[in-house]
C-alpha positions as CSV (number, residue, x, y, z in Angstrom):
1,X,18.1,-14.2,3.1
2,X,15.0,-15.5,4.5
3,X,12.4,-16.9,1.4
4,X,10.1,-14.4,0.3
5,X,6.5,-15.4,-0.7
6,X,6.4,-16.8,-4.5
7,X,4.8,-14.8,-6.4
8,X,5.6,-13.5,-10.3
9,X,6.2,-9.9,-9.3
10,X,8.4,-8.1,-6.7
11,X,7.8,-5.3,-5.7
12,X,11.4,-4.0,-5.5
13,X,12.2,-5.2,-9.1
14,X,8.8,-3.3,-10.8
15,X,9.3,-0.3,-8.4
16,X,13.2,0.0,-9.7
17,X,12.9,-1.2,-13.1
18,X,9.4,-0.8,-14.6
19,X,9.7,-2.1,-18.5
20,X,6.4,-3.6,-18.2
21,X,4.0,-2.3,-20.7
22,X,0.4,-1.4,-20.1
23,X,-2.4,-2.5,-22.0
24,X,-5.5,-0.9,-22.6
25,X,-7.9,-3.6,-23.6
26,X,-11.5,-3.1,-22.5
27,X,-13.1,-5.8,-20.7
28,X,-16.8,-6.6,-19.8
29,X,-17.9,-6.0,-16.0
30,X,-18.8,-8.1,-14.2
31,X,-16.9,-11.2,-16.1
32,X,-14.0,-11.8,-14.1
33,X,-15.7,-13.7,-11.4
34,X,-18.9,-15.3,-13.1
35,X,-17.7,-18.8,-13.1
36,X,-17.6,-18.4,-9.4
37,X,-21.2,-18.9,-7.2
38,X,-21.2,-18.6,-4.0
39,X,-20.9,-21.5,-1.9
40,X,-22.5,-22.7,1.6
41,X,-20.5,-19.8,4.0
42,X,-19.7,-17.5,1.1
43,X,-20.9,-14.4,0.2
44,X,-21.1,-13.1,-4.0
45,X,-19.5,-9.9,-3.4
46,X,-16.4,-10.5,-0.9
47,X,-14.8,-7.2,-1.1
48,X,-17.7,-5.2,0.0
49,X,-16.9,-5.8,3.9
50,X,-19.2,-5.3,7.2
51,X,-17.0,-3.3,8.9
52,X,-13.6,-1.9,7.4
53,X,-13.2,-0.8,4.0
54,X,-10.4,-2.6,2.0
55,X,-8.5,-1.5,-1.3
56,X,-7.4,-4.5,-3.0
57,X,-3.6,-4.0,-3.8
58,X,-3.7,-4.7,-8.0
59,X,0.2,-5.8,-8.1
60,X,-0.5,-8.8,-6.4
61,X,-3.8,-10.3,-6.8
62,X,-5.3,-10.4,-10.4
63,X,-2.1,-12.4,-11.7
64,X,-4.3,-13.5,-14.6
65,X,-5.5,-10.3,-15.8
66,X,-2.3,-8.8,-18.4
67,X,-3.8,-5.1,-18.0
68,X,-4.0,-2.7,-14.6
69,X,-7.9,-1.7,-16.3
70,X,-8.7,-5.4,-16.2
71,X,-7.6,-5.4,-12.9
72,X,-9.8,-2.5,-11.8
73,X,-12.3,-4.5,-13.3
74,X,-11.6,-7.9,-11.6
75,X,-11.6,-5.9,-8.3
76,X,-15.2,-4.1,-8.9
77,X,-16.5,-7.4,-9.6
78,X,-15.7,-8.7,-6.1
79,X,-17.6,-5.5,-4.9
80,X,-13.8,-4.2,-3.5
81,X,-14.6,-0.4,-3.0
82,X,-10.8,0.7,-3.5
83,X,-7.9,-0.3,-5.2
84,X,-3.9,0.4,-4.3
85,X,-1.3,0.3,-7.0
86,X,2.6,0.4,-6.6
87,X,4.4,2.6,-9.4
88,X,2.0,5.2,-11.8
89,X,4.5,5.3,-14.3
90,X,3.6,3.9,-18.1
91,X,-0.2,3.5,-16.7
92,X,-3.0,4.8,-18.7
93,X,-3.8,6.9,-15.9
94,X,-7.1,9.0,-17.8
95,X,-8.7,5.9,-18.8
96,X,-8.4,4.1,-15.1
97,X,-9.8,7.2,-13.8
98,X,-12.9,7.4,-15.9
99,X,-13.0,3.5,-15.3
100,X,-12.8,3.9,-11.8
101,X,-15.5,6.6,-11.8
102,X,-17.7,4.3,-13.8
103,X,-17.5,1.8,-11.1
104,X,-17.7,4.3,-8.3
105,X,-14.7,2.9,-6.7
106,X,-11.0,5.2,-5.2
107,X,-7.8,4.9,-5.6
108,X,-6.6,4.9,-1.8
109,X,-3.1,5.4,-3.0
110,X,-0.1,4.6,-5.0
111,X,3.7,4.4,-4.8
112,X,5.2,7.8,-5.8
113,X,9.0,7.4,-4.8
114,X,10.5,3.9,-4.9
115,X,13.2,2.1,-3.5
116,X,17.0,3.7,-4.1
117,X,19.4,5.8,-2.8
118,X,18.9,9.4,-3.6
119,X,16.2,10.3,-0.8
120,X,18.5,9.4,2.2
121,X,21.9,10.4,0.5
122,X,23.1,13.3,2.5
123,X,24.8,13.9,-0.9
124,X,21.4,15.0,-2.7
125,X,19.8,18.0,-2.7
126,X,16.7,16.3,-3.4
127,X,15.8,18.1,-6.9
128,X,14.5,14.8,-8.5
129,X,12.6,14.2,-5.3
130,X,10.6,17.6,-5.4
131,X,10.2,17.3,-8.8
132,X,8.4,13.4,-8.5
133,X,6.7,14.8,-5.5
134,X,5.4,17.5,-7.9
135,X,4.6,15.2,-10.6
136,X,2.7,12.5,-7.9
137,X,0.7,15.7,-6.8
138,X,-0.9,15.4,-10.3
139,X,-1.5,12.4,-10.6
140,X,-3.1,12.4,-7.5
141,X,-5.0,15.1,-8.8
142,X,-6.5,13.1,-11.5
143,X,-7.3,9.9,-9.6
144,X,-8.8,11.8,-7.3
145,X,-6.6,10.3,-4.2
146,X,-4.7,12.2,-1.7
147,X,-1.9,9.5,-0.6
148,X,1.0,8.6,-1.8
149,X,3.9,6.4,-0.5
150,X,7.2,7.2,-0.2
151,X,10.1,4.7,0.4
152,X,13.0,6.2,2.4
153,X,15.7,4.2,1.0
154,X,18.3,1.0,0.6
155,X,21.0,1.3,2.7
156,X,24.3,3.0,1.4
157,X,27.1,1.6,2.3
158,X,30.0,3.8,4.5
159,X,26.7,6.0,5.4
160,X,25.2,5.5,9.2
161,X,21.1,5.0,9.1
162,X,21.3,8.1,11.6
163,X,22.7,10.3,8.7
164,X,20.5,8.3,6.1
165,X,17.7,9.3,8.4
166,X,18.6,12.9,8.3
167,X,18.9,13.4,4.9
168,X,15.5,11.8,4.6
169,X,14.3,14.4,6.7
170,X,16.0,17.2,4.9
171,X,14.1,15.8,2.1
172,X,10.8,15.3,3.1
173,X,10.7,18.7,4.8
174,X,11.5,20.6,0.9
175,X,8.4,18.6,-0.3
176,X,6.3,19.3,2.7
177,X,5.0,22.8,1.8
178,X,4.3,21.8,-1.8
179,X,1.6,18.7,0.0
180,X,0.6,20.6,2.0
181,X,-0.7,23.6,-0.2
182,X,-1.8,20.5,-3.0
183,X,-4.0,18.3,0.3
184,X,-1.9,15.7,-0.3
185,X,-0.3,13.6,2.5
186,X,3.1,11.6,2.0
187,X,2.9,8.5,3.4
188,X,6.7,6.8,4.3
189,X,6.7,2.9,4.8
190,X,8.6,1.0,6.9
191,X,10.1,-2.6,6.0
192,X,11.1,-5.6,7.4
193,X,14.3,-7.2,7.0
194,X,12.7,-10.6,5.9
195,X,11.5,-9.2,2.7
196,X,13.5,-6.2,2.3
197,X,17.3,-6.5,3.7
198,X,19.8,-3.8,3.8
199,X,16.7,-0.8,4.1
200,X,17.3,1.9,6.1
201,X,14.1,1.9,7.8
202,X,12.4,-0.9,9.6
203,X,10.0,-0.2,12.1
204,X,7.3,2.1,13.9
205,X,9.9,3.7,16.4
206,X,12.4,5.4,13.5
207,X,9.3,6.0,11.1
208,X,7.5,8.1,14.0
209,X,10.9,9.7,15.1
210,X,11.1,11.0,10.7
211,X,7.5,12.3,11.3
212,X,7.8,14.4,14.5
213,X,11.2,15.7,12.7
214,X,9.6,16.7,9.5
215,X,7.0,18.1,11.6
216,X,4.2,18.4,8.8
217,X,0.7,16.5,9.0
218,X,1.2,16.0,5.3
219,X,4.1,13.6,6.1
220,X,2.7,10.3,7.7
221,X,3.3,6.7,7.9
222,X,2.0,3.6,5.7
223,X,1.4,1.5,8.3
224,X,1.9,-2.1,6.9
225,X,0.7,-4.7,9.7
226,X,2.7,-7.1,8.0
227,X,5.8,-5.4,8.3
228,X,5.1,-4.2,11.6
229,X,4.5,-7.9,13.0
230,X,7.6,-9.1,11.7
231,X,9.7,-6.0,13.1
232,X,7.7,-4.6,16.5
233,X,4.8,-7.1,16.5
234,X,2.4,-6.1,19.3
235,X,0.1,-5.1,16.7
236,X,-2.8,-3.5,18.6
237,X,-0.7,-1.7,20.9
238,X,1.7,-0.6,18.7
239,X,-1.2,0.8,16.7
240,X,-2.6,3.0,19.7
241,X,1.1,4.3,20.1
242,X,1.5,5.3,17.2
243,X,-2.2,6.1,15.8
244,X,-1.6,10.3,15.8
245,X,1.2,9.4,12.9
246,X,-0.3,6.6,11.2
247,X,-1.5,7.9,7.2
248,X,-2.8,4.6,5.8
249,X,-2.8,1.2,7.1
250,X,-1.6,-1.9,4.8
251,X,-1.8,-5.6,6.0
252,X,-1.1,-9.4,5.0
253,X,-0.7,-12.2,7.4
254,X,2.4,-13.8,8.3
255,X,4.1,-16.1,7.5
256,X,3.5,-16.4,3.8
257,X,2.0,-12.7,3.4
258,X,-0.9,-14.1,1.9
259,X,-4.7,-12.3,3.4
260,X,-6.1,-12.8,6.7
261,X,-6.6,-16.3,8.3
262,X,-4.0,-17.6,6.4
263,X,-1.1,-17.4,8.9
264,X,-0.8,-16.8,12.7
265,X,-2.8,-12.8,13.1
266,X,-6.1,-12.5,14.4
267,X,-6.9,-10.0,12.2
268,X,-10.7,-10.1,13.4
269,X,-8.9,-8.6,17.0
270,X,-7.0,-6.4,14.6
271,X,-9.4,-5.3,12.9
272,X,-12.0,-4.1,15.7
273,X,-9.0,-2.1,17.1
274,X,-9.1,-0.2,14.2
275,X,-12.6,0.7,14.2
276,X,-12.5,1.3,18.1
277,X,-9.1,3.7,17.3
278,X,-11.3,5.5,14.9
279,X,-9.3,4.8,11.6
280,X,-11.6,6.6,8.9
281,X,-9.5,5.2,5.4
282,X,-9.1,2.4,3.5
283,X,-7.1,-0.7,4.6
284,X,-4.7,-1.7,1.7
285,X,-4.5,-5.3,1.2
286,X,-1.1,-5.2,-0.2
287,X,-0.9,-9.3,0.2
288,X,-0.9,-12.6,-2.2
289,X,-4.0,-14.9,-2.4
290,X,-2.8,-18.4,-1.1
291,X,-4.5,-19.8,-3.6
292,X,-7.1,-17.8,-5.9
293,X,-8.8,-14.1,-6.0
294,X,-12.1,-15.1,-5.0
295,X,-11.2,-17.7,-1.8
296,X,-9.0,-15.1,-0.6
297,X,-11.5,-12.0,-0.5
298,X,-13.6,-15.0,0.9
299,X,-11.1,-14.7,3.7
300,X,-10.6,-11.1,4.1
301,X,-14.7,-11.2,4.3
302,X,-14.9,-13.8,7.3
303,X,-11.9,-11.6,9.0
304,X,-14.3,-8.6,8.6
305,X,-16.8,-10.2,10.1
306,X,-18.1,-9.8,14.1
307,X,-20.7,-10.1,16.4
């Protein structure tokens, strides 16, 4: 296995075993950034971008903050308009949503289905699917958000990914009535084998093939550049391609997965193809600061930035 970027969290370890508590400490706006000034080049509110708007992914920047509100407010103090989080499980959902209202930022979206077995098992019926689709729905509800992402599953073994795929679809299409009459749009992601090996779905060609199959415009694709570079690269193009199924759009550069101009992307390129495509949501920035929160939405700003 290739090495993954170092960082304290995985996101396949919190998504399949979340015993990490909570905490509801309240903490005072503004603070999380005050020692830093902004330097020659450097702007005080990063996250409030020229051109695309950016939700700052709280499961991996904010290390230093124990609490998901303190991480709301860490991201509101760099003036990011949005935040993404992975599972909503054991979070104090009420009290981020007031805070976020407070702040007058969105939750673009959030993990409802996580990495297993179960969703492309053409053993299941899918019953604890509906019903987490169901339960996401609400908690959508109260965040005010209308995406949520789905991961199609870890391979099983004896099981062909064409069959894996199918019962994926079979799956998706129970739920699909329910988003549908609730606004809400499913978002599916695919990996890459780097960071996630032995998935069942890796790329923009399968992930558009599930869509036109489940046939719903509540069933899309989170569209994670990173991934995509690693797997299809042609980033641009690929985007055009596949723009009609594309839900949400994450990013981090590569290699490192760390935020734009870190690694070998020209996300400025990238980024004006988005605006020119006519992308309308938020760009998750589901990536690790190289170093620190505020030099990294330094980074993301500069990226943003065009003549």
């Amino acid at each position: 296995m290739v090495s993954q970027p170092a960082f304290p969290l995985d996101r396949r370890e919190l998504l399949t075993g979340l015993g990490v508590s909570v905490l509801s400490a309240t903490t005072v706006a503004g603070s999380a950034f005050a020692a830093n000034a902004p330097s020659a080049g450097e702007v005080e509110r990063p996250g409030a971008t020229p051109n695309t708007a950016f939700a700052v992914n709280v499961e991996m920047w904010f290390k230093s903050k124990p609490s998901f509100l303190e991480k709301i407010e860490a991201a509101a103090a760099l003036g990011f308009p949005a935040i993404e989080f992975w599972p909503f499980e054991k979070r104090p959902i009420a009290e981020a949503a007031a805070l976020l209202k407070e702040k007058k930022m969105a939750v673009s979206q959030f993990t409802a289905w996580p990495f297993g077995t179960i969703l492309n098992n053409p053993a299941s019926d899918h019953e604890d699917f509906y019903r987490k689709i169901q339960e996401s729905c609400d908690i959508a509800d109260q965040l005010d958000c209308s995406l949520f992402t789905v991961v199609v599953g870890n391979d099983i073994p004896g099981i062909s990914k064409a069959d894996m795929h199918a019962a994926a679809i079979k799956g998706l299409k129970k739920v699909a009535s329910v988003c549908e009459q609730r606004k809400k749009t499913i978002i599916i992601e695919p990996m890459n084998p780097r960071n996630h090996p032995k998935h069942c779905l890796y790329g923009g060609d399968d992930a558009i093939a599930i869509c036109r199959a489940v046939g719903s415009s509540s069933v899309k694709i989170n569209w994670d550049l990173y991934h995509m570079q690693i797997v299809d690269g042609d980033l641009c193009m690929r985007m055009r391609e596949g723009f009609d199924y594309i839900g949400y759009l994450q990013l981090a550069d590569n290699p490192g997965r760390h935020e734009p101009g870190t690694g070998e992307v020209n996300y400025t390129r990238v980024f004006r193809e988005i605006k020119a495509l006519g992308y309308k949501g938020y760009v998750g920035l589901e990536c690790t600061p190289e170093t620190d929160d505020w030099s990294a939405a330094q980074r993301v700003y500069k990226a943003d930035t065009w003549s």
